[in-house]
TISEVO-463946 format. One line per 2 residues: number of its first residue (from 1); their letters; for each residue x, y, z of N, C-alpha, C. Coordinates in Angstrom, 2 decimals, decimal comma, always signed. Layout:
<recs>
NUM) a) X:Y:Z:X:Y:Z:X:Y:Z ~ ...
</recs>
This chain:
<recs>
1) xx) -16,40:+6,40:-0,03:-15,78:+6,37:-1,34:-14,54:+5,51:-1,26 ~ -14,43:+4,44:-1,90:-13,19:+3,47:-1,84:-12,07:+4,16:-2,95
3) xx) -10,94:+4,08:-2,57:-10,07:+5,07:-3,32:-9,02:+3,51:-3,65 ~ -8,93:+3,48:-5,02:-7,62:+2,36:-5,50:-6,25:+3,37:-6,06
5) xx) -5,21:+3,04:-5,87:-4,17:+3,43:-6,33:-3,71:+2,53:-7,43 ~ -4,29:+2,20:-8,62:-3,47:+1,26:-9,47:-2,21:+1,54:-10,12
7) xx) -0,93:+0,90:-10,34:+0,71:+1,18:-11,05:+1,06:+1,98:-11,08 ~ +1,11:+2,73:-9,61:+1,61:+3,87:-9,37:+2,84:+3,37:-8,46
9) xx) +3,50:+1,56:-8,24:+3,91:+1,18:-7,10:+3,93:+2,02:-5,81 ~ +4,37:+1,60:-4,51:+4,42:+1,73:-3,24:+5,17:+2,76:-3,04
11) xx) +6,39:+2,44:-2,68:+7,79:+3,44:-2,18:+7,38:+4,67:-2,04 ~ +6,49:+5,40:-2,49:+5,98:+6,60:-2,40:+5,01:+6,96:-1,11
13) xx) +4,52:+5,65:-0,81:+3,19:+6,01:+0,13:+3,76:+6,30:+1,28 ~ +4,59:+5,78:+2,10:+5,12:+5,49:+3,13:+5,77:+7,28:+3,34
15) xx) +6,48:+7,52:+2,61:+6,99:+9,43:+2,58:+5,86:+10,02:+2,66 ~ +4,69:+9,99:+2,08:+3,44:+10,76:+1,87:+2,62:+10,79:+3,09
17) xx) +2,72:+9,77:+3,68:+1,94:+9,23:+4,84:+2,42:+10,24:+5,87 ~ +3,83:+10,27:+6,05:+4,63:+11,19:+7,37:+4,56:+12,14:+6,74
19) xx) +4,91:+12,90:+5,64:+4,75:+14,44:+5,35:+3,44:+14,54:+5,81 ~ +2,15:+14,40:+5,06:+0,85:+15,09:+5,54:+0,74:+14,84:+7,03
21) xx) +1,18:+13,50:+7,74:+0,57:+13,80:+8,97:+1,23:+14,80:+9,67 ~ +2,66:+15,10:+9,43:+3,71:+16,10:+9,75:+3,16:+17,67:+9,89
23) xx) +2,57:+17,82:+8,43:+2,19:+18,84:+7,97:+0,63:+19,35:+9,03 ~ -0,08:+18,29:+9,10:-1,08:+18,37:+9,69:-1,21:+18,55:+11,03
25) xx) -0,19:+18,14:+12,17:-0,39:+18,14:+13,06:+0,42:+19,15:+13,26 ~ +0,80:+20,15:+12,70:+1,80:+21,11:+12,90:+0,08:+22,03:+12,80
27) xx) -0,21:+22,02:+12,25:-1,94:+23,01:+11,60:-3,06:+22,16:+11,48 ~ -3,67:+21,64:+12,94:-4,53:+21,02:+12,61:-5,52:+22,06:+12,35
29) xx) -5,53:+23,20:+12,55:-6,88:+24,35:+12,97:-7,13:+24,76:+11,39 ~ -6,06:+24,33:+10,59:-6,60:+24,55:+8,92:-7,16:+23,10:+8,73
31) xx) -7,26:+22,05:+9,21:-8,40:+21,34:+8,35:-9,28:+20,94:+9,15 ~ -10,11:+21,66:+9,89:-11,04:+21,60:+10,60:-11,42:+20,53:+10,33
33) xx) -12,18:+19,85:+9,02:-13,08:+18,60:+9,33:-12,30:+17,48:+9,33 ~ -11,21:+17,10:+9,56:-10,52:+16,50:+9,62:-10,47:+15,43:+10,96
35) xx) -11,31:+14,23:+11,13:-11,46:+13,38:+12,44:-10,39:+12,48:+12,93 ~ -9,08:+12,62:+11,60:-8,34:+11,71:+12,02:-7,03:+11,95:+11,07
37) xx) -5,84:+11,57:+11,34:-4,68:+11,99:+10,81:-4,95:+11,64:+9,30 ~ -4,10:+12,20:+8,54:-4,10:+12,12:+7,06:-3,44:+10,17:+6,84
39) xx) -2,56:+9,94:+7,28:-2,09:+8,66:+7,50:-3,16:+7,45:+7,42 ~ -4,37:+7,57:+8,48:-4,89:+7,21:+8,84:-6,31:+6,60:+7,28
41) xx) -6,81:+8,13:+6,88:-7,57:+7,88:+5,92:-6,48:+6,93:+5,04 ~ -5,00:+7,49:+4,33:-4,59:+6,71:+3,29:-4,64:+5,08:+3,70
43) xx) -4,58:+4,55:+4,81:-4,69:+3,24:+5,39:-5,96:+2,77:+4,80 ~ -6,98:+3,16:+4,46:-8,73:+2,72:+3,89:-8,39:+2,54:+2,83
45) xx) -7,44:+3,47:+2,02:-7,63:+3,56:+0,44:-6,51:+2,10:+0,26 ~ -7,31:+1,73:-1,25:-6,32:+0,29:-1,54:-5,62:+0,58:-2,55
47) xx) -4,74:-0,21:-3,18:-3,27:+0,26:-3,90:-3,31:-1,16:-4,38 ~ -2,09:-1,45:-5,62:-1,98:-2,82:-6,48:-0,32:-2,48:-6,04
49) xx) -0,06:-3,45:-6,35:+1,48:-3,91:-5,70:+2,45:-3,80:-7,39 ~ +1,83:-3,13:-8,35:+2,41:-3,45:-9,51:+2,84:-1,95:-9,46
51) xx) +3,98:-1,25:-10,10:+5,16:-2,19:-9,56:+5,94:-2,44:-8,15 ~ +5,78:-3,56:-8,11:+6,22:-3,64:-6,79:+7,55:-3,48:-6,83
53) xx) +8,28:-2,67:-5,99:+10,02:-2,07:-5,45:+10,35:-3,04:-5,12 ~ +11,69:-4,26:-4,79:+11,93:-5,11:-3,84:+13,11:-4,77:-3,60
55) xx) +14,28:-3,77:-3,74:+15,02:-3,55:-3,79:+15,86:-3,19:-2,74 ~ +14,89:-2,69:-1,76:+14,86:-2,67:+0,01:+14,28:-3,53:+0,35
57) xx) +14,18:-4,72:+0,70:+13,18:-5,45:+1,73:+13,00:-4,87:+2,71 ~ +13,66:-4,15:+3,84:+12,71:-3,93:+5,05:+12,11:-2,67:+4,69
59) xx) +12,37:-1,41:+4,01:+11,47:-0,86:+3,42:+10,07:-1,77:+2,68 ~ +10,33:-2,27:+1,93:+9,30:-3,28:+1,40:+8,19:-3,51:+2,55
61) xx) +8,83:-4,51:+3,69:+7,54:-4,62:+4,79:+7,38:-3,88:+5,40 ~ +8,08:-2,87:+6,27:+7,57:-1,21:+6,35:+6,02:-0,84:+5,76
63) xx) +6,39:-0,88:+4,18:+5,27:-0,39:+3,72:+4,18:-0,69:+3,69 ~ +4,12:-2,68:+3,39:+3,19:-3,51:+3,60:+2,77:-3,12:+4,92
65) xx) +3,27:-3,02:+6,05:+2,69:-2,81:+7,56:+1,82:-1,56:+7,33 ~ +2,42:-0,35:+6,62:+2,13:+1,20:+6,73:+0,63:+1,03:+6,60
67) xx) +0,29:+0,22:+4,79:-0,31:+0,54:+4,51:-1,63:-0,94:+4,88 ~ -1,49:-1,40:+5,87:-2,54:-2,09:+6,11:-2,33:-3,54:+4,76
69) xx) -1,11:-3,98:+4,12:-1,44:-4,74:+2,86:-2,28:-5,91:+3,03 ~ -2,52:-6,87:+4,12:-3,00:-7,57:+4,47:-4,63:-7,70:+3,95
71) xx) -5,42:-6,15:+4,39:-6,46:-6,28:+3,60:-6,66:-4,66:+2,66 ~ -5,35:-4,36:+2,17:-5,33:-3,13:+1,80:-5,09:-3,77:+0,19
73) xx) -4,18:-4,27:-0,01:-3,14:-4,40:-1,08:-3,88:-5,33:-2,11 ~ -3,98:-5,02:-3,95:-4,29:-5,98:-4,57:-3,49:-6,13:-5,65
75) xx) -3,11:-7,46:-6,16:-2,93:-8,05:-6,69:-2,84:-7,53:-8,26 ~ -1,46:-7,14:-8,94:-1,27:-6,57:-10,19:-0,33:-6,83:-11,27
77) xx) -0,90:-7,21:-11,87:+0,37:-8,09:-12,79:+1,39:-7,13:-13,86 ~ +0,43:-6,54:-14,51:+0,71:-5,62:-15,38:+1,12:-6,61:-16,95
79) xx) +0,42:-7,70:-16,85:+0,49:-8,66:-18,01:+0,01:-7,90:-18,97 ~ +0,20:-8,13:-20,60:+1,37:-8,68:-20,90:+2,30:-7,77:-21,11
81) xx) +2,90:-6,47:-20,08:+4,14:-6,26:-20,78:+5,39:-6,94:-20,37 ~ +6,40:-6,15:-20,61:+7,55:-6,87:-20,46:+8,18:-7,08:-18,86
83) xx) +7,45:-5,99:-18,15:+7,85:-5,96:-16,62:+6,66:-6,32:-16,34 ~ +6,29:-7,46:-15,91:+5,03:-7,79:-15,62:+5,30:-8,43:-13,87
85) xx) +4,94:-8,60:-13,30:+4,91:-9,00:-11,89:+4,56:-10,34:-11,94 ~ +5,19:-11,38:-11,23:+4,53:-12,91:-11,17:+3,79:-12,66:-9,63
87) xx) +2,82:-14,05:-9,96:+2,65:-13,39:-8,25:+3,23:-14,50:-7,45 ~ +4,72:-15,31:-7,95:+5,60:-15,53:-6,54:+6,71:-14,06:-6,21
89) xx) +6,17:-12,91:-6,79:+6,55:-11,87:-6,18:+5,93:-11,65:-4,76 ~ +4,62:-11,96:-4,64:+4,01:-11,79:-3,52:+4,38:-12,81:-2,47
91) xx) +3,85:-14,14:-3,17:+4,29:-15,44:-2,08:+5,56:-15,52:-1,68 ~ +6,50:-15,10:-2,40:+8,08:-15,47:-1,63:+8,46:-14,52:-0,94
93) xx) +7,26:-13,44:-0,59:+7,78:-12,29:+0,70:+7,60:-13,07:+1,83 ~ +8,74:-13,30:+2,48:+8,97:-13,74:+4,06:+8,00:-13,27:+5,07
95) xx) +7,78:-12,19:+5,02:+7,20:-11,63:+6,32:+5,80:-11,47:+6,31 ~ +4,64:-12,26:+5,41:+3,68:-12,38:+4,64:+3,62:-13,54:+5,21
97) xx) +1,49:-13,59:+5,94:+1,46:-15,42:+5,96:+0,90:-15,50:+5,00 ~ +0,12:-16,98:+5,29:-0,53:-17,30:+4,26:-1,73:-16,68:+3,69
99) xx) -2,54:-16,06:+4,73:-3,86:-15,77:+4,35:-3,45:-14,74:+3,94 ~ -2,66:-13,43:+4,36:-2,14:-12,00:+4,08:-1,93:-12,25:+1,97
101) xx) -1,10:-13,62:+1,82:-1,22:-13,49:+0,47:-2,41:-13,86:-0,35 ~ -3,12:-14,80:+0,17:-4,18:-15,21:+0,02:-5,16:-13,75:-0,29
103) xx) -4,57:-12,68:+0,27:-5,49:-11,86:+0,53:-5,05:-10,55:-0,43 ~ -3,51:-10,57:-0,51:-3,20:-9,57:-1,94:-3,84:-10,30:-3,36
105) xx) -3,80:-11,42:-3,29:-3,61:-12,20:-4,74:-5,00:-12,64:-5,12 ~ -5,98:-12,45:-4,25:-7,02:-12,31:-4,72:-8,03:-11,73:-3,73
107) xx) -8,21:-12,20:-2,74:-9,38:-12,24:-1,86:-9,71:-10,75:-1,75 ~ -8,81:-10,10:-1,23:-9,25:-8,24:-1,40:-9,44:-7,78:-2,31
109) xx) -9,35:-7,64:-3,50:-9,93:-7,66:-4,83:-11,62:-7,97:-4,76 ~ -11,60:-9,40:-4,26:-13,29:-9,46:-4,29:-14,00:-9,42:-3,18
</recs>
């Protein structure tokens, strides 16, 4: 089951990620079917970068790393409202190559 997170932005995942695995490895014997940290599954599921936070940058790539954005992350404009995202929001992240954007801005999408 492919799980998308659409305009719910980021900043959130990265806290969510360490609480459940926190939570989990404190009690793994309550989720028995459980093959792999909670962290781990949210890394599969994909997410849109709208709205994207930039307000921390190294939080910012933190999260991009957390969450796999490379082939996790897609591409969200939120056109036409008034906070809409360009996508040299994506390209002018430093710590992003080329294909990684290549790969929010469209390619993981299709």
């Amino acid at each position: 089951l492919d799980v998308v997170w659409i305009e719910s932005g980021l900043s959130w995942v990265p806290w969510l990620m360490q609480r459940l695995d926190h939570t989990y490895m404190m009690r793994t014997s309550e989720a028995p079917v459980l093959t792999k940290k909670p962290s781990e599954y949210m890394r599969e599921m994909y997410y849109t970068c709208q709205p994207l936070e930039l307000d921390h940058p190294k939080a910012v790539e933190c999260t991009f790393e957390m969450i796999k954005a490379d082939t996790q992350l897609c591409n969200a404009s939120d056109w036409p409202h008034f906070d809409f995202d360009l996508p040299s929001e994506i390209t002018d992240l430093p710590f992003l190559s080329e294909q990684s954007k290549r790969n929010i801005l469209g390619l993981n999408a299709a």
